[in-house]
C-alpha positions as CSV (number, residue, x, y, z in Angstrom):
1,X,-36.5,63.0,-15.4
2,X,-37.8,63.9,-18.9
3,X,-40.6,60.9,-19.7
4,X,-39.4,60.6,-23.3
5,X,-36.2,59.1,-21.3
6,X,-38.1,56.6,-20.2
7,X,-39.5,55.9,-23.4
8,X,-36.3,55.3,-25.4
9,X,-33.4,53.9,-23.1
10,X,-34.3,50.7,-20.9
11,X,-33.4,51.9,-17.4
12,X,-30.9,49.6,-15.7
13,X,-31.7,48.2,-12.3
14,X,-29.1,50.2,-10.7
15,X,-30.2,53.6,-11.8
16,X,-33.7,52.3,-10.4
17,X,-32.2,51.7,-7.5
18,X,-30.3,55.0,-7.1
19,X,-33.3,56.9,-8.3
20,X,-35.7,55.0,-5.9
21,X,-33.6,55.5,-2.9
22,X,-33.2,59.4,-3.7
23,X,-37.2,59.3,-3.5
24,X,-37.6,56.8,-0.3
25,X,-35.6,58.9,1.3
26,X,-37.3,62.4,0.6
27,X,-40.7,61.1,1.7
28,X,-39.4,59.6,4.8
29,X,-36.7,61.7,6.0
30,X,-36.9,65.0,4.1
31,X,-33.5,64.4,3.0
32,X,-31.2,62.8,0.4
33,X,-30.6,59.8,3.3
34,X,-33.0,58.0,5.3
35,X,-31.8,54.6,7.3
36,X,-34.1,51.9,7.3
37,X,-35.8,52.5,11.0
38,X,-37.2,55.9,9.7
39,X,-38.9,54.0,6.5
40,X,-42.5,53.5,8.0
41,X,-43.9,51.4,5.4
42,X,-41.9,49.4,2.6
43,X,-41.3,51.2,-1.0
44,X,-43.1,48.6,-2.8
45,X,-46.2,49.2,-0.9
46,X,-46.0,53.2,-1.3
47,X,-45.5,52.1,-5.4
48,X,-48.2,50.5,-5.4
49,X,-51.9,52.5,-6.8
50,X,-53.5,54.3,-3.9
51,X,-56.4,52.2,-4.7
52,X,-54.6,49.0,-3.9
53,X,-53.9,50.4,-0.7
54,X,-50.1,52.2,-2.0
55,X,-49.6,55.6,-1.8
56,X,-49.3,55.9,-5.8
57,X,-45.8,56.8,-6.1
58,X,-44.9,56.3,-9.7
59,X,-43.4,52.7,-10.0
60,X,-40.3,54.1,-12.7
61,X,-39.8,50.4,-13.8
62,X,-43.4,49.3,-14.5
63,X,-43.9,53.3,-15.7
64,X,-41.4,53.2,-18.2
65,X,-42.7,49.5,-19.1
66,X,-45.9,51.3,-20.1
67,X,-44.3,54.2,-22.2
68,X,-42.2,51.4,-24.3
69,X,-45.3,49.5,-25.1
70,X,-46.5,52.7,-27.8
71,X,-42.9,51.2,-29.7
72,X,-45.2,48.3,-30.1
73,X,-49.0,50.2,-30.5
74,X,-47.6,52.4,-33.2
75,X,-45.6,49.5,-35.0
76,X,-49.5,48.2,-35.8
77,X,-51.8,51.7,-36.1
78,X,-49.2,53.9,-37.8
79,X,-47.0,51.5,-40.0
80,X,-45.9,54.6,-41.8
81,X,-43.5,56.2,-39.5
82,X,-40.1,56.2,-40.4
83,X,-39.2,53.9,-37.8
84,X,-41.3,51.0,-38.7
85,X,-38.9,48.2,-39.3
86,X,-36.3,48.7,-37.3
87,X,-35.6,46.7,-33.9
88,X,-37.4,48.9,-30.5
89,X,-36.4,49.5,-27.4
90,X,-38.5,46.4,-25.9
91,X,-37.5,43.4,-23.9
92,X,-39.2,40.6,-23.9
93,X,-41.1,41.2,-20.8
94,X,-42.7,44.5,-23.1
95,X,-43.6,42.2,-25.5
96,X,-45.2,39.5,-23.2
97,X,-47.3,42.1,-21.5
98,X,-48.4,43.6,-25.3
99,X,-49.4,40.7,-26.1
100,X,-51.8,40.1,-23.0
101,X,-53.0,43.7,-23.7
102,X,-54.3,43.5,-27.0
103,X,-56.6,41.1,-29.0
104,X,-56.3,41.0,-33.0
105,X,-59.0,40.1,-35.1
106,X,-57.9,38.5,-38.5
107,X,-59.0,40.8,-41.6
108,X,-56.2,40.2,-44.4
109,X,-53.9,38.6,-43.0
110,X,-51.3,40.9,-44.1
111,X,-50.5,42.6,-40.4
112,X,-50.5,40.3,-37.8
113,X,-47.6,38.0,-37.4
114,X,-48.8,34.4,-37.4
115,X,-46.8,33.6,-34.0
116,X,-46.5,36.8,-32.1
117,X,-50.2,38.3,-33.2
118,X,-53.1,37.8,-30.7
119,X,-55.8,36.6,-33.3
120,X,-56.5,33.4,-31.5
121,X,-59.2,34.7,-29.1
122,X,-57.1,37.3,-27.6
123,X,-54.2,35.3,-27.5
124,X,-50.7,34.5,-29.8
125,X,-50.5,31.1,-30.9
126,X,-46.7,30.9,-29.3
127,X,-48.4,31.5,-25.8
128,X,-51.0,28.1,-26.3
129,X,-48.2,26.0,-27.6
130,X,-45.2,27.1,-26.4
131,X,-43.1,24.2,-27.0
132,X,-44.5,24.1,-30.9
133,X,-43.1,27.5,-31.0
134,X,-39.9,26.4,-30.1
135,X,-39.9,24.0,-33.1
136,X,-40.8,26.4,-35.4
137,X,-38.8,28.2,-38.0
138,X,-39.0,31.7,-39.4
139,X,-41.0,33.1,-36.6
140,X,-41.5,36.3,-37.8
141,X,-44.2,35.5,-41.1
142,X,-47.3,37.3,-41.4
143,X,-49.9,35.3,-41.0
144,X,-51.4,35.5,-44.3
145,X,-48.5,34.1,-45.6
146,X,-48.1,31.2,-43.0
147,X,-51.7,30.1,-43.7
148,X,-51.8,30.4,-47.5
149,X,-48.7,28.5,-48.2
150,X,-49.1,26.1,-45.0
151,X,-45.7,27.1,-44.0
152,X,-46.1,27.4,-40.6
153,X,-45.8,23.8,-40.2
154,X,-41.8,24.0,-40.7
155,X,-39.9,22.4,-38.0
156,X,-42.8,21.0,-36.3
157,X,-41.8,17.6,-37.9
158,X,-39.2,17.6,-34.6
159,X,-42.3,16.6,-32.8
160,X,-41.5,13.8,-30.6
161,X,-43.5,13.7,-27.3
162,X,-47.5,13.6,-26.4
163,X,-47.6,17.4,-25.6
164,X,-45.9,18.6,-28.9
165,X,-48.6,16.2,-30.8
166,X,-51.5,17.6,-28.7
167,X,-50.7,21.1,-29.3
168,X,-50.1,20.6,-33.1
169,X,-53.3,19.1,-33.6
170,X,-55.0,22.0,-31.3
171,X,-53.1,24.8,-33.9
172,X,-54.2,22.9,-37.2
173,X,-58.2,22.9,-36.2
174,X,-57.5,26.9,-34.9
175,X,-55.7,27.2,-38.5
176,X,-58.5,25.6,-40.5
177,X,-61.1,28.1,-39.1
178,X,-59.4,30.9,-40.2
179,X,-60.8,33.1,-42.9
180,X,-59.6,36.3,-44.6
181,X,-61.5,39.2,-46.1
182,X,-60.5,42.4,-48.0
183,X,-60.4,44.6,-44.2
184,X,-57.3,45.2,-42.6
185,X,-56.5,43.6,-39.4
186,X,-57.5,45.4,-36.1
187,X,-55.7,45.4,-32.7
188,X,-57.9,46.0,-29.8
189,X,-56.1,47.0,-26.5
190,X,-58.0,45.1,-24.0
191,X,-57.7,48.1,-20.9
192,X,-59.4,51.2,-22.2
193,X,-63.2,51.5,-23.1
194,X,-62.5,52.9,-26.7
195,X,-60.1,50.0,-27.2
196,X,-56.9,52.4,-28.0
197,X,-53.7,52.4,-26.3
198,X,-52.7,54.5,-23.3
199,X,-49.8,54.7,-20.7
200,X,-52.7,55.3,-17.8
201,X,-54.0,51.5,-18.7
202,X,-50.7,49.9,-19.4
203,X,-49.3,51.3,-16.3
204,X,-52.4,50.2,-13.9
205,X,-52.5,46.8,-15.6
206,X,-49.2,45.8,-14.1
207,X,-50.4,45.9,-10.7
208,X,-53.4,43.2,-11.5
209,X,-53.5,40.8,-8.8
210,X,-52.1,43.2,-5.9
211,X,-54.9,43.5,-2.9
212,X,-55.6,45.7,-0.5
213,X,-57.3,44.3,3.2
214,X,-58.4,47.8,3.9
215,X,-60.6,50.7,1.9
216,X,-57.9,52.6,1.0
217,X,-60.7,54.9,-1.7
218,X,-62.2,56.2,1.1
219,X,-59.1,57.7,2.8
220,X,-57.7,59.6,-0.7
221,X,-62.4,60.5,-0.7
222,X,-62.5,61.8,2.6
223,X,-62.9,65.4,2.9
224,X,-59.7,65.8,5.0
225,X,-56.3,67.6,3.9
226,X,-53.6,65.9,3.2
227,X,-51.6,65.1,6.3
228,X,-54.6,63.6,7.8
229,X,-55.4,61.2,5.0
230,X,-51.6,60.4,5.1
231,X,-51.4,59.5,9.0
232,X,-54.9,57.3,8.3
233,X,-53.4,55.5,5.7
234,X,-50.1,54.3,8.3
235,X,-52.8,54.2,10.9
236,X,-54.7,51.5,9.0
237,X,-51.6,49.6,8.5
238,X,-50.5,49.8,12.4
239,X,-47.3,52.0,11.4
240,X,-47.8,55.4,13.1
241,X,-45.3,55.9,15.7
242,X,-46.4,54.1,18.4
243,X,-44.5,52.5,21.5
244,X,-44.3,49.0,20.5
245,X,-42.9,50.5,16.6
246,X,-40.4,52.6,18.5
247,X,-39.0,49.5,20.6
248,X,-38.9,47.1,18.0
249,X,-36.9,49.8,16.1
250,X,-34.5,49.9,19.3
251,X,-35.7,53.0,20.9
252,X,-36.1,53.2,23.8
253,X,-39.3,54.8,24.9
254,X,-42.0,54.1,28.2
255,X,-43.8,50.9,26.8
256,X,-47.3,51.8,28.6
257,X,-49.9,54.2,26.9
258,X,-50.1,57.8,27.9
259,X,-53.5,58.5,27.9
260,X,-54.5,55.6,30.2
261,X,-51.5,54.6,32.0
262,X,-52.4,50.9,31.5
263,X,-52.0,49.3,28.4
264,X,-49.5,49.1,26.2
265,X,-49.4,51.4,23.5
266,X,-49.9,49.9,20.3
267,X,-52.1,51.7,17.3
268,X,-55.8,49.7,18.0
269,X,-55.2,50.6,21.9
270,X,-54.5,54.3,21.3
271,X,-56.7,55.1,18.9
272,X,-59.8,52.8,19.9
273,X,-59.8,51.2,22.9
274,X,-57.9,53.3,25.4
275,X,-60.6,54.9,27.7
276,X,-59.6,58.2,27.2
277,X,-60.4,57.1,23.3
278,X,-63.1,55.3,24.3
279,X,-64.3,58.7,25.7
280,X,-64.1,60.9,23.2
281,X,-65.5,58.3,20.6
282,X,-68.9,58.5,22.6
283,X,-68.7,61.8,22.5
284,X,-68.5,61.6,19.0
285,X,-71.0,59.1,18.5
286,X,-73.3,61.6,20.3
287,X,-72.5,64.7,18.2
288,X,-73.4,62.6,15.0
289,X,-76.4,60.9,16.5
290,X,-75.3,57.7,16.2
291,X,-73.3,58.0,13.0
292,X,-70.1,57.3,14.1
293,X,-70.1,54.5,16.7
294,X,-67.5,53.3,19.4
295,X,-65.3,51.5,18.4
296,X,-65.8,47.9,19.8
297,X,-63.4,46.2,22.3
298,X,-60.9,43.8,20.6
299,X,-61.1,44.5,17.1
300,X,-58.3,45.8,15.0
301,X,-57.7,49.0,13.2
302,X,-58.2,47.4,9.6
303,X,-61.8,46.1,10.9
304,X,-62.8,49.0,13.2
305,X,-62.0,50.8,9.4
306,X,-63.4,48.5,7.2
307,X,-66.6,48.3,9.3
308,X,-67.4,51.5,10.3
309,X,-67.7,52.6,6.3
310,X,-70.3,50.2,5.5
311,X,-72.4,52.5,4.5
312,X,-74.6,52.2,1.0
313,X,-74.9,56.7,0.6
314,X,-71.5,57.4,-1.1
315,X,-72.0,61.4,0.4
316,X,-72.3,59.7,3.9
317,X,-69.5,57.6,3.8
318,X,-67.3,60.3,3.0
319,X,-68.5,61.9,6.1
320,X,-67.8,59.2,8.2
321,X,-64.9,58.2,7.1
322,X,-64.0,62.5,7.6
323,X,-65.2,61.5,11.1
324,X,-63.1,59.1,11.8
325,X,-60.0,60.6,10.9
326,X,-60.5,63.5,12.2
327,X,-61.0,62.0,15.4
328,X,-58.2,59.4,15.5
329,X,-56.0,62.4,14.5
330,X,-56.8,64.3,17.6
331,X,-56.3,61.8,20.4
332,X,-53.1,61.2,18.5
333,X,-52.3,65.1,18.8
334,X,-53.1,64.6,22.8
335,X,-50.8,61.4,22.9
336,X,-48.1,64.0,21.5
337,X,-49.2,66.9,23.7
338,X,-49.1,64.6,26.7
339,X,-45.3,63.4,25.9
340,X,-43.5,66.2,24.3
341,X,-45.5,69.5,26.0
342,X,-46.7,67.8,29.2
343,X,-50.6,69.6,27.8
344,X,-53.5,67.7,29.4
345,X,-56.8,67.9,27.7
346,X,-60.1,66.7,28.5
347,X,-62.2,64.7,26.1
348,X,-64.7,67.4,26.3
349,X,-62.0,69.3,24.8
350,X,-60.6,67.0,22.2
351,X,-64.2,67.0,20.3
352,X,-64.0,70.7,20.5
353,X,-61.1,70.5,18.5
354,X,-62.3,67.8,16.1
355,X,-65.4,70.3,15.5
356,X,-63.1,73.6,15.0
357,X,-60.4,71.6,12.6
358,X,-63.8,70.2,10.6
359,X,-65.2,73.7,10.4
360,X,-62.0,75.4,9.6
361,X,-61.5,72.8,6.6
362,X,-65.0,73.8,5.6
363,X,-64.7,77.3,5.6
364,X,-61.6,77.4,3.3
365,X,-63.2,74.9,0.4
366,X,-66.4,77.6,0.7
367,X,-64.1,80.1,0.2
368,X,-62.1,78.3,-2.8
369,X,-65.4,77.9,-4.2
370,X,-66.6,81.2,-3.5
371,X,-63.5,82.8,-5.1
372,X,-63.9,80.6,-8.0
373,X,-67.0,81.6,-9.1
374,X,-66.0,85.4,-8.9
């Protein structure tokens, strides 16, 4: 889809829909269709930044959000353009999230709009006193105007309860402090370091206040290819194809771990506290002198994760959390081999394959380099 699409028309929440399930179904299945048991992890998690612990795939709602928001960036910095004037393609919820973005400070007068313009600290004066604003006429007066001729105060004789008052009397002492001088007004957006607009920082914005309960950085920073940073990051969130997913899905499957023949399979047993894990791990742990430890009994994945990267070198951290995945990728592999080839291999043998899949990875970013440079 061409972006200046998205900049122009405001995509209905069908054609999301349609698009989004055209995508969820490609990562998952591979396909065009994908039923809801093959759908690991839900589609508003993978939208979400990979730093917030998503897979960044590009939210087209909040995305094209961002693009419509330059209607309103270029409205202020570039009043020239033909287009000036005329109504944009924003909703309400564009203008809203504008308004948070940017903070006017009063020159003139002659730009900013006495309601709708952030010159009060950051914020527009219909945002503090919201139900003045809905007493007020001609909303759309610059505020130069507004102040000289004290018209904003039309309408607000309508006042009639204790809020309505208190906010009036807030507005008039912000009004009386106001002073103009010969400058232009300036809008300031609040999410970039030179204080211009971008898509990058409007799009990123509209995931304030999501979390993450694992460090998801060091998964997309490890020094691992692709597929093995994309199995941590279900691994971390207990969704890799264990037994206990498989029989909640309604497949049926032997509840009891492979490796061991004890536990039940889940994603923490597996991967770090099966013995035949619990083997290799101290294996591990000997190969890196103590770098990597064993993973201790009873904690989850998230905190056997989040623990084992506590580490203050950046460099070293990296290689740990390379380590890690690595490793948990391989008794995967053997959880596999066991099931679907009917392979046995020793631990011995599964940190011999950790080692040759760590060198190999090494040897062909030498010889990127290497070609590089030639």
């Amino acid at each position: 889809m061409p972006v200046y699409f998205l900049t122009v028309f405001y995509l209905k929440k069908w054609a999301l829909k349609k698009i989004d399930k055209i995508r969820r179904a490609f990562l998952w299945n591979g396909t065009s269709e994908a039923n809801g048991s093959k759908c690991l992890v839900a589609w508003d998690n993978c939208k979400k930044p990979k730093a917030n612990g998503g897979l960044g795939v590009l939210d087209l709602a909040k995305f094209s959000r961002a693009l419509r928001l330059r209607w309103l960036w270029y409205s202020w910095v570039d009043p020239e353009r033909p287009w000036v004037g005329s109504p944009v393609p924003c909703s309400e919820n564009d203008k809203q999230l504008f308004r948070a973005s940017t903070m006017v400070t009063v020159g003139d007068g002659r730009t900013a709009m006495f309601w709708d313009s952030t010159w009060v600290n950051g914020h527009a004066p219909r945002d503090l006193v919201p139900n003045l604003y809905k007493l007020a006429w001609r909303k759309r007066l610059k505020l130069r105007d507004e102040v000289d001729n004290q018209t904003w105060t039309r309408g607000l004789w309508r006042m009639s309860t204790a809020t309505e008052i208190s906010e009036f009397i807030f507005l008039w002492e912000v009004v009386q402090g106001v002073h103009f001088s010969d400058v232009p007004d300036l809008i300031t957006w609040k999410w970039t370091a030179n204080g211009l607009y971008s898509s990058k920082s409007a799009y990123e914005v509209q995931f304030s206040g999501s979390y993450c309960t694992f460090n998801a950085q060091a998964i997309w920073k490890a020094k691992t290819e692709g597929k093995h940073r994309f199995f941590t990051w279900l691994l971390v969130q207990g969704k890799i194809q264990t037994a206990d997913n498989l029989i909640m899905k309604g497949i049926q499957c032997d509840p009891i771990c492979s490796l061991c023949h004890q536990d039940s399979e889940t994603a923490s047993h597996l991967c770090l506290h099966c013995s035949f894990a619990q083997q290799v791990w101290s294996l591990v742990r000997t190969w890196t002198d103590g770098l990597v430890l064993v993973p201790a009994q009873g904690v989850n994945v998230q905190e056997w994760w989040n623990s084992a990267l506590q580490v203050p070198d950046a460099a070293k951290r990296n290689r740990v959390a390379a380590i890690l995945i690595y490793t948990a990728w391989n008794i995967w592999n053997e959880r596999n081999r066991r099931i679907f080839q009917g392979v046995v291999q020793a631990p011995q043998r599964i940190l011999g394959l950790i080692k040759e899949e760590m060198a190999l990875r090494q040897q062909a970013c030498e010889l990127r380099v290497n070609n590089v440079v030639s």
